[in-house]
Every structure is written in C-alpha cells, then in structure tokens.
C-alpha positions in Angstrom: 101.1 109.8 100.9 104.6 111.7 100.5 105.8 109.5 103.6 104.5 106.3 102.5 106.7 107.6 99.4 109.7 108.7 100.7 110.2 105.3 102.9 109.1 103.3 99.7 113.0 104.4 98.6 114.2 103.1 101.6 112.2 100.0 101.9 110.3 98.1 98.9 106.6 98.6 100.2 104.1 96.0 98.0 101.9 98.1 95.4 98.8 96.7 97.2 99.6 98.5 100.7 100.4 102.0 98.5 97.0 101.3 96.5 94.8 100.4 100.2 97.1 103.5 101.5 96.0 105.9 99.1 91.9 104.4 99.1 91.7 104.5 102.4 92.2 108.6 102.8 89.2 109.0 100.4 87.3 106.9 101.5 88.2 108.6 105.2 87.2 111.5 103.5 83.8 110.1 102.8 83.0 109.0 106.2 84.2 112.2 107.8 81.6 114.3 105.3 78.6 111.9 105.7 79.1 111.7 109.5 79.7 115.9 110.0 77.1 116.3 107.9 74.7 113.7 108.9 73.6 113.1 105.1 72.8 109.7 103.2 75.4 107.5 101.4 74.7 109.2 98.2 75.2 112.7 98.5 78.4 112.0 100.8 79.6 110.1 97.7 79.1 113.2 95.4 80.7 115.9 97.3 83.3 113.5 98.1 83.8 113.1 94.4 83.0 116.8 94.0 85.7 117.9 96.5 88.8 115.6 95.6 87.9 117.0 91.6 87.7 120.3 92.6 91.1 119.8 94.2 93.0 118.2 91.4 91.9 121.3 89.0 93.4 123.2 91.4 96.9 121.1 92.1 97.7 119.8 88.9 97.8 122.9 86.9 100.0 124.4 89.8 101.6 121.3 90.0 102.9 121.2 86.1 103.7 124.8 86.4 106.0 124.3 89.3 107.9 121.8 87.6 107.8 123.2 84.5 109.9 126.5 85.8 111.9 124.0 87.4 112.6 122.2 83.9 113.7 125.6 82.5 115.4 127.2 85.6 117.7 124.3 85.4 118.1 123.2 81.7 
C-alpha cells in the first residue's frame, strides 16, 4: 500500500483502484488462511477479522506514538 502511495504523488491513481488495491490484500489474506488451513468460509472470515484487529491495536498505538515524538522533537 506504501507504493501504491508513494506513486499516487507522482501519478493521479483513481480512488477506485486504491480502494480494490487495499480490498484485495484482505481479502488475499482470507483465501491464504481458509486454503492453509483447510477450514469453512466462516471461521476463515473470523480469524481474518480477528488477525487484521489484532494488528491495528498493535500499529496504531505505536503508530500515534511515533508521530507524536516526531510532533514534539520538531516543534
């Protein structure tokens, strides 16, 4: 996603190829769990869910921290 970002500055990239960008690695995700795991639709859906949450509690704290010292480092 950080490339499809970085040559969106160069190049105006429609919102819809960003949005089917950015679907599509979930929903990669989803296929790779249910096929590894060789469980039904369902239960792929919820640890997909599970996992991507369980990520963002995790990145989005550090995330604000980050660029919260940043904000002060450089005020």
């Amino acid at each position: 996603l950080s490339i499809v970002i970085g040559v969106n500055m160069i190049w105006d990239i429609p919102d819809w190829i960003d949005w089917l960008i950015g679907f599509s690695t979930i929903f990669y995700m989803f296929l790779a769990l249910k096929r590894f795991y060789e469980q039904g639709w369902i239960l792929s859906f919820f640890k997909t869910g599970f996992i991507a949450f369980g990520f963002m509690l995790f990145v989005l704290p550090l995330t604000a921290g980050i660029v919260a010292l940043f904000a002060f480092m450089f005020y």
